[in-house]
C-alpha positions as CSV (number, residue, x, y, z in Angstrom):
1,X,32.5,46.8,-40.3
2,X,30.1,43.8,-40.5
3,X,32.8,41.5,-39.6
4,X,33.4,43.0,-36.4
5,X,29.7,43.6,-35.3
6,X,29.7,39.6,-36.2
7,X,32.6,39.1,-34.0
8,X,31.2,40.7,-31.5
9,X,27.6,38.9,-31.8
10,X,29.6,36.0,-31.7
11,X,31.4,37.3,-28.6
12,X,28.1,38.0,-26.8
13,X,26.2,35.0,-27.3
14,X,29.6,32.8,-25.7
15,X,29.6,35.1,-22.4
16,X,25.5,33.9,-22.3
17,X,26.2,30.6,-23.4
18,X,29.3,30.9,-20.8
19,X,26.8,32.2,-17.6
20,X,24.3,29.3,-18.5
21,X,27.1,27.3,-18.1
22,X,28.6,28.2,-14.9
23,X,27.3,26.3,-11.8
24,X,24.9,27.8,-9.4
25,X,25.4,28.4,-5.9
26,X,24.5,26.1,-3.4
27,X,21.4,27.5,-1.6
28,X,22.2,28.1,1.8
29,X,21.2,25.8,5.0
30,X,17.1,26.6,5.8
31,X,17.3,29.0,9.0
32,X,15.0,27.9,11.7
33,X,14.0,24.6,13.0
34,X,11.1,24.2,11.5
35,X,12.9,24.6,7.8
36,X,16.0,22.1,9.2
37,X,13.4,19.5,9.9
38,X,11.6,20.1,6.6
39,X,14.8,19.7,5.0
40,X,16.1,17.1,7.3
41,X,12.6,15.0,6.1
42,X,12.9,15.7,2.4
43,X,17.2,15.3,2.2
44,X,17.0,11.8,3.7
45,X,13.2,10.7,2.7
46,X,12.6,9.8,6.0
47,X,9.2,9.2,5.4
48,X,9.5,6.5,3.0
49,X,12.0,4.5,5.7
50,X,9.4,5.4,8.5
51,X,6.3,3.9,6.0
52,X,8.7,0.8,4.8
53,X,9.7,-0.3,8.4
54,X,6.4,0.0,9.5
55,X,5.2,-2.2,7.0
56,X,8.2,-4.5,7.2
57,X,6.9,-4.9,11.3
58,X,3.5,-5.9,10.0
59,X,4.8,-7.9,7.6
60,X,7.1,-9.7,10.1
61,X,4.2,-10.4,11.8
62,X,1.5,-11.8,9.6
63,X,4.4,-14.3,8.2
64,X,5.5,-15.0,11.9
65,X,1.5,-16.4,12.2
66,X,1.9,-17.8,9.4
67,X,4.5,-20.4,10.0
68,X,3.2,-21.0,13.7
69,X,-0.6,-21.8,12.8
70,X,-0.2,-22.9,9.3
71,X,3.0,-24.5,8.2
72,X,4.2,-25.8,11.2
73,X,1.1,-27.7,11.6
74,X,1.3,-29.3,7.6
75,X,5.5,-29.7,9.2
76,X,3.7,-31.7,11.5
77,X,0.9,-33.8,9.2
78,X,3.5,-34.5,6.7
79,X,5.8,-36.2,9.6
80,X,3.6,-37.8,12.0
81,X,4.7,-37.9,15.5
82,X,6.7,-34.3,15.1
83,X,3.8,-32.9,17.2
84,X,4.2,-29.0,17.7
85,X,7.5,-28.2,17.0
86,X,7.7,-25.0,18.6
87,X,7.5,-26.9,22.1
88,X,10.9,-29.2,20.9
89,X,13.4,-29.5,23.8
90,X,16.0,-31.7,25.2
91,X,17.7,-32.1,28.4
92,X,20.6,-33.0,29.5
93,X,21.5,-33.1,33.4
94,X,18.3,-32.0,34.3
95,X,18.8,-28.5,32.1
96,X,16.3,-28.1,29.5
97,X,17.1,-26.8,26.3
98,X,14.1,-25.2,24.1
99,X,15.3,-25.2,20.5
100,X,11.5,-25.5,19.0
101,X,11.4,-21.9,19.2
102,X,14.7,-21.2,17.4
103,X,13.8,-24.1,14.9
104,X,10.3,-21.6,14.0
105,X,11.8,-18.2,14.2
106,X,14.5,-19.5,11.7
107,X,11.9,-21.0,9.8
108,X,10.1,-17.8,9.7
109,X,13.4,-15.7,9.0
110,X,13.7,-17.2,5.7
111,X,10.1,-16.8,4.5
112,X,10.9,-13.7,5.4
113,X,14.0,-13.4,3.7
114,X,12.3,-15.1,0.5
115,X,9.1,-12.8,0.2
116,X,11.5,-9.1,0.3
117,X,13.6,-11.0,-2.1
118,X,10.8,-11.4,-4.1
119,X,9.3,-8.1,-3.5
120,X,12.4,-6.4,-4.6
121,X,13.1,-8.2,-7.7
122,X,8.8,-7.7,-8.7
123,X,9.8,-3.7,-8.0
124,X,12.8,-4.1,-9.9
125,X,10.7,-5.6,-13.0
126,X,8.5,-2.9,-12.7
127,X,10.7,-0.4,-12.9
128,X,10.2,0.7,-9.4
129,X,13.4,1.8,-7.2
């Protein structure tokens, strides 16, 4: 007889080991639009994207001063007669082409490019993802 209440033991701890087991139910959607936005917010982290492109404009913009009032003018110290290079332009038939402008913005596109490189691989060193 002690064999079976064993059995049986056994039997009842594998149907709770067995419900533990099982997967749970998806929850179902939030009802209201109040709850879908809360859920819309937390599913997608929207807040973190809204924070990092905010920060990403600024960023944009303290490096975009940065190469027009500081490095363009050591450009221009290190080769004299470069003047301001952001004024560079050269015609041909009496149409002007500006390229000065599009010589600085891909100037500042890669500082750009070099300091969220660097940003990511300091996060990534850190242990932050």
């Amino acid at each position: 007889m002690s064999e079976l209440a064993s059995d049986d033991e056994i039997l009842a701890e594998l149907k709770k080991i067995s419900a533990l087991l099982e997967p749970k139910p998806t929850p179902p959607p939030p009802k209201g639009m109040k709850n879908e936005f809360i859920a819309f917010i937390s599913t997608y982290k929207v807040m973190g994207l809204a924070v990092a492109f905010i920060l990403g404009l600024y960023l944009g913009g303290v490096v975009m001063s940065l190469v027009k009032d500081i490095i363009m003018p050591v450009i221009g110290l290190a080769f004299p007669g470069l003047g301001n290079l952001a004024t560079y332009a050269y015609t041909v038939n009496k149409q002007m082409f500006g390229f000065g402008d599009l010589l600085v913005a891909i100037i500042t596109f890669i500082i750009v490019a070099l300091i969220i490189f660097l940003i990511v691989k300091l996060t990534a060193r850190i242990g932050i993802q």
